[in-house]
N, C-alpha and C positions, 0 to 999 in steps of 0.2 A: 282249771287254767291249762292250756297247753302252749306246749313250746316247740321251737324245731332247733333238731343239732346236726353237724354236719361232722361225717365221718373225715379220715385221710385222702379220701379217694376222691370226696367231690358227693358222692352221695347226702341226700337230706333224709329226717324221720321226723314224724311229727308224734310227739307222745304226749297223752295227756291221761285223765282219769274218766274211767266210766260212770255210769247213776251209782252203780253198786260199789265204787270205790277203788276198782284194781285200774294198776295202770295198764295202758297200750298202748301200742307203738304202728305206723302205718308208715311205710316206707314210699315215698313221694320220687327216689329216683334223681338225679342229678337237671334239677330244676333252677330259676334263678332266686335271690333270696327276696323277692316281692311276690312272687308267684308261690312261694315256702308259706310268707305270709298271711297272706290271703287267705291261701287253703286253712293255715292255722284259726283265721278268724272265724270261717267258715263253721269249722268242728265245735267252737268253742259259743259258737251262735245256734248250733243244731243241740247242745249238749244244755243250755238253758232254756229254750225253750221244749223241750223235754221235760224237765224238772218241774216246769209249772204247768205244763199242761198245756203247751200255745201252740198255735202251728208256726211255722218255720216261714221266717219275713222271704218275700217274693224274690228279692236280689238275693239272699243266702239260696233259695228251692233253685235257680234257675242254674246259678254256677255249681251247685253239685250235680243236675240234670247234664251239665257238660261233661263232666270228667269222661276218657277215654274208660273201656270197658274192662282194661285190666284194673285200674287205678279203683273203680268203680268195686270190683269186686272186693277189691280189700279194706274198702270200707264197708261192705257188706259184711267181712268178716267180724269185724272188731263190734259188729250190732250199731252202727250209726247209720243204718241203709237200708231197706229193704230190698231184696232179688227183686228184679223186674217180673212181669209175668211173659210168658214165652220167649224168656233169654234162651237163645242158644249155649250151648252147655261148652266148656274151654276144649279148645285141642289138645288131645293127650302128646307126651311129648312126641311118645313113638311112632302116630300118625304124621305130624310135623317131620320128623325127622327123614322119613321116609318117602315126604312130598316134596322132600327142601332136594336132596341125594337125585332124587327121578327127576326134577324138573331144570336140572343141570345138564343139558344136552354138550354142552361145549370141553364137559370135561373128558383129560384120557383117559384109558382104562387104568394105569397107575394110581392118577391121581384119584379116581372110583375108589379104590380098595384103599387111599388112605383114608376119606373121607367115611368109609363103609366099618373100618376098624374104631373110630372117633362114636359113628352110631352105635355099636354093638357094647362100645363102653358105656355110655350114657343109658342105655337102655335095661344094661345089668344093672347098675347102680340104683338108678332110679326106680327102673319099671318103668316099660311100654306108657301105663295106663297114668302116668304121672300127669296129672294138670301142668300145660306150660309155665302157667302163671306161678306154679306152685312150688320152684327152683327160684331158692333165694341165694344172696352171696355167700350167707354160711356155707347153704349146704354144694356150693363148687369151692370152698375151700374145703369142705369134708370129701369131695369127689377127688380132689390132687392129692388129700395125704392117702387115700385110700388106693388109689392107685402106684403111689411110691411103698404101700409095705401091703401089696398081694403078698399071699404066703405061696400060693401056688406059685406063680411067675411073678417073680418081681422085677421089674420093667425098668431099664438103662434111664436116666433123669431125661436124656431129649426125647425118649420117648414119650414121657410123661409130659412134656413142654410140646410135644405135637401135639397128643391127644386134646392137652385142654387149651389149645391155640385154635383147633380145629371146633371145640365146643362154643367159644366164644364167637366165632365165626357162626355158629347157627343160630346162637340165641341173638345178635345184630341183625341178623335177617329178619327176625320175630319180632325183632324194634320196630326196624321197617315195616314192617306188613300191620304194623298196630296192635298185633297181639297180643304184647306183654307193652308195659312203659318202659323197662328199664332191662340192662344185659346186666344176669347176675354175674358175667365173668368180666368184666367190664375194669374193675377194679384190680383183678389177678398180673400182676406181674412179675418178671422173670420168664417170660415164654419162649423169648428168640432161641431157634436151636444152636447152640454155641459148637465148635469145633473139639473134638478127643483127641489129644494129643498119643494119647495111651494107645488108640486103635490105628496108627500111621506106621506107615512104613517103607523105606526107601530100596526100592528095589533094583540092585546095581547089576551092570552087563552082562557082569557076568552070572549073574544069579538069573536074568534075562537068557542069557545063549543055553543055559541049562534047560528052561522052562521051554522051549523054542523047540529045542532037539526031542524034548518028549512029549509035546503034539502029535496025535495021534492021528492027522491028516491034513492037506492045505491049509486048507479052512482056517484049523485054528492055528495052524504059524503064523498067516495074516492077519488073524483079528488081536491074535498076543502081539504082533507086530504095530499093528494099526493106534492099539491100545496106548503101547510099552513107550516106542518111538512118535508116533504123532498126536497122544495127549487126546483120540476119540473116544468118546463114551461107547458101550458096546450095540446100543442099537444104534449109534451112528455106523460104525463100521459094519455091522449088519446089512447098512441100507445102503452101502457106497455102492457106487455103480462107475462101470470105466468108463464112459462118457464124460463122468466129472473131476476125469484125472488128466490134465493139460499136460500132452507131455511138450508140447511149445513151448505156453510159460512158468512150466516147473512147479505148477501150482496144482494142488489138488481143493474141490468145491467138496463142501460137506454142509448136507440139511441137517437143520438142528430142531429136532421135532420138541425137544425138554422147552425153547427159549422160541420157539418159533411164534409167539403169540405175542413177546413184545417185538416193539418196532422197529425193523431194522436187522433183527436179530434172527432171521428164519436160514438165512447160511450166512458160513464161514469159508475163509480159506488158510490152510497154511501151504508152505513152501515143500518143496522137496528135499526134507530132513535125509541127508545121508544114509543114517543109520536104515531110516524106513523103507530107501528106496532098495535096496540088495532083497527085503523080501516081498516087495512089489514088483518089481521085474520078475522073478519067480513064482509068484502068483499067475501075470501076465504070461511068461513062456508056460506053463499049466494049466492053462484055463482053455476050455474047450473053443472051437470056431463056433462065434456069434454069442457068446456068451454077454451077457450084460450087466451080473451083477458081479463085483470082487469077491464077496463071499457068497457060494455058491447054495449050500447047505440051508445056513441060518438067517433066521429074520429077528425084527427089532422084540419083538413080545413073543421070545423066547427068553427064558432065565436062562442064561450061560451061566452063573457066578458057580454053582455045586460044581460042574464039570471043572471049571477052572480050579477050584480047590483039590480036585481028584489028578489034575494033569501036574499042579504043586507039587502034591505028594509022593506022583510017581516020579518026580526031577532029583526026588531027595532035597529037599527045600522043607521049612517048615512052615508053615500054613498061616497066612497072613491073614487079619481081620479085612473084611471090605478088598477082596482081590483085584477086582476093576478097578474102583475109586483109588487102590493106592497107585495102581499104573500109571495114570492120570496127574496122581497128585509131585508124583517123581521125577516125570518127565516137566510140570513145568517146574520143578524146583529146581531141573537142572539149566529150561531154559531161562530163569532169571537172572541166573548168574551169569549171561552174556548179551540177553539185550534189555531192552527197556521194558516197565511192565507192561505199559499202555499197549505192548506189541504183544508181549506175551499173551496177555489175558482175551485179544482180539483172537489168535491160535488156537486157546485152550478153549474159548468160546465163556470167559466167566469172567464178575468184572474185578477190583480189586479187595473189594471189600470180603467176597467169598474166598477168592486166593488168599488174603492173609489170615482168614478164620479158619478154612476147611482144607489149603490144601498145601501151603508154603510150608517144607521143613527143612530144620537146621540139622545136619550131619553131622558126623563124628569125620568128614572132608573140610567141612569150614573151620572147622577149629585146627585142624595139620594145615592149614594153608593159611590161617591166620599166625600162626604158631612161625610156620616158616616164611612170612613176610620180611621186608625190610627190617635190620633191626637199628636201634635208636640211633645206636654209636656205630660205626661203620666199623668191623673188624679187620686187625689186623695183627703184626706182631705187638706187643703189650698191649694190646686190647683186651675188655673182662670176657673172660670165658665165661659159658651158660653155666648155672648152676646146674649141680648133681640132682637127679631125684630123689625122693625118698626124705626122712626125717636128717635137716641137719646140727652134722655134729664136730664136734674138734674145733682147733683154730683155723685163722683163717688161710687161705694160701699165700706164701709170701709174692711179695707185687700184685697182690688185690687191691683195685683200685674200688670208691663210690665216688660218685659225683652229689654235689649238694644238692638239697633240695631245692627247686625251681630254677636248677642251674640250668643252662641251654645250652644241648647238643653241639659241636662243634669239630669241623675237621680238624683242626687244629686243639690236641690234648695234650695235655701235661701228662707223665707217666713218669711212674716209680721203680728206682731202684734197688737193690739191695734192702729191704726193707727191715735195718737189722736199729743198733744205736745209731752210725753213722749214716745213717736212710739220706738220700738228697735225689734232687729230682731235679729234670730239666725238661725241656719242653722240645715239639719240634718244630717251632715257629718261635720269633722275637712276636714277644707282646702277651704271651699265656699270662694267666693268674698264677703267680706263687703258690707253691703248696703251704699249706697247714699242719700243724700236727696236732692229730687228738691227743688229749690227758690221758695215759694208758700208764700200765703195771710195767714196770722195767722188764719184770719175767715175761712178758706177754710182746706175743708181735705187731709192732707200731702199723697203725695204718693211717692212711691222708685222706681228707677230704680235699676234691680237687673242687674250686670254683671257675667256668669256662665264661667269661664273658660275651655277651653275644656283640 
């Protein structure tokens, strides 16, 4: 008797018992449950007339004759099937791998080498010579814990959420092309690369003027400049050219090679940030006659980031994770806080969803500026002073006032005097709430709840 169960994920298996008695299991792939069926009657039609010695009724022979040729082989496996004769033999993963990578003409060279590190992982693990077919969902949950406890290098969690994001992305191609039925990473989740808060860092003007002053030549005061103040990636500033810096209307044009493939998104512009313009005019008065690119030196597929950590260290700064990407992520944190995001994020060239994941941070600035905001009760004379820091102790100060609770603010407060036996209070308006007095210790200093009517 066979039956079909379906996992969490959506996946089906049909297991049943062989002549010889042991059970087995054929993994059908996320199929619908008539089609689960079927196949199960199938099995179970092939597995009696076996037993007696029949041949296999013409409607049962024809729909196994159908199944696709991975599906096909794993009933080969389990002895319900015979190999065809002159089957072609499966695609090892490694050949795949390295057809699926080459015949990728649209990709950048970046994206190449992340694609290229995803290969080289698959192919340690598995081996080259792996049958496609032969990567089940086990074994890519055995491929991600193996990957999270390398002993050699043990690899940051997004990296591990690139790699097998990037795995799953080849074995759906394999879907498509027919060659497997089902993506054993198909099921894996948790993959999005999430944002480190732990590797952020806000890097202020003046930690900026320092980094600026020990640049080691134009170049890089303007691409630390370009970076710092106008929120460019560093092959964008690489690739600026002064033709796309309006000085009419203020605006500077930047090609966005990261985003240039969705729609709409191949340039940007922002404004002429203050900050950035002092070392663009400087760039400008230093720039040879005829010249045409801002940075003169460097191009976009150069890694600047080692130098930049070496220019760090010679500022007397200490060495920030991700040196470019926190430029970036600083400057629009600061532009948030003045204009809208939809503006922002149009500037920074990223949409909101990545700014709030990868690049929005909260300062040890919002909290002193939230700290010195309006406060509840407008101060003044007999108004409550802030409390002391630190652990408190003692009584309380004589003429401490509290206000009750879900009482409502009001210019108009009752305020205490002499807060001794004879305590009595008055207001500085006709119509305040009478004071109260708490139950307290005679020895102890009285204090009021004031209720403020609104």
């Amino acid at each position: 008797m066979a039956s079909v169960s379906t996992d969490k994920t959506g996946n089906r298996r049909i297991k049943f018992y062989d002549l010889n008695g042991m059970q087995r299991g054929i993994r059908i792939g996320k199929v619908d449950r008539k089609t689960a069926d079927r196949l199960c009657r199938d099995i179970e039609e092939l597995l009696a007339a076996r037993r007696v010695g029949q041949p296999v009724h013409r409607l049962t022979a024809d729909s196994l004759n159908r199944l696709d040729m991975s599906l096909r082989r794993r009933f080969e496996k389990v002895g319900l099937l015979e190999p065809l004769e002159g089957e072609s033999p499966v695609m090892p993963l490694g050949a795949f791998l390295t057809a699926y990578v080459a015949g990728r003409g649209d990709l950048k060279p970046s994206t190449r080498d992340n694609l290229q590190q995803a290969v080289t992982a698959l192919n340690e693990y598995f081996g080259a010579e792996r049958p496609l077919d032969g990567v089940t969902a086990g074994d890519a949950d055995e491929f991600r814990n193996w990957l999270q406890a390398r002993r050699k290098r043990p690899l940051a969690v997004n990296t591990v959420r690139r790699l097998c994001s990037r795995a799953k992305q080849f074995f759906r191609h394999a879907v498509k092309k027919r060659l497997i039925s089902d993506n054993p990473f198909d099921g894996m989740r948790g993959l999005q690369v999430r944002g480190n808060e732990e590797r952020r860092r806000f890097i202020t003007r003046e930690m900026t003027d320092r980094l600026i002053a020990a640049c080691p030549s134009q170049d890089w005061r303007v691409v630390v400049a370009l970076c710092r103040y106008g929120g460019l990636r560093p092959s964008e500033a690489c690739n600026l050219r002064w033709e796309h810096v309006d000085w009419t209307r203020e605006r500077i044009r930047i090609r966005c090679e990261k985003t240039q493939h969705h729609e709409g998104r191949e340039w940007r512009e922002i404004p002429f940030f203050p900050e950035l313009m002092v070392h663009l005019r400087d760039a400008w008065d230093l720039a040879a006659a005829g010249a045409e690119m801002v940075v003169g030196r460097y191009r976009a597929n150069q890694n600047l980031g080692p130098v930049l950590k070496k220019i760090v260290a010679k500022a007397g700064l200490d060495v920030w994770p991700k040196p470019f990407q926190n430029l970036r992520s600083t400057r629009e944190t600061e532009l948030a806080r003045e204009h809208p995001m939809y503006v922002v994020c149009r500037w920074i060239g990223n949409t909101n969803k990545v700014a709030m994941e990868h690049y929005l941070q909260v300062t040890d600035e919002d909290y002193v500026r939230a700290t010195a905001g309006p406060a509840a009760i407008e101060t003044k004379p007999g108004a409550i002073a802030p409390p002391p820091s630190g652990p408190k102790s003692g009584p309380a100060p004589a003429g401490t006032r509290r206000l009750e609770r879900n009482a409502v603010p009001s210019p108009t407060i009752a305020t205490v005097e002499n807060a001794g036996p004879d305590a009595r209070c008055h207001s500085d308006a006709p119509g305040a709430a009478p004071c109260r007095k708490e139950p307290s210790s005679p020895s102890r200093i009285r204090t009021y709840n004031l209720a403020v009517n609104s």
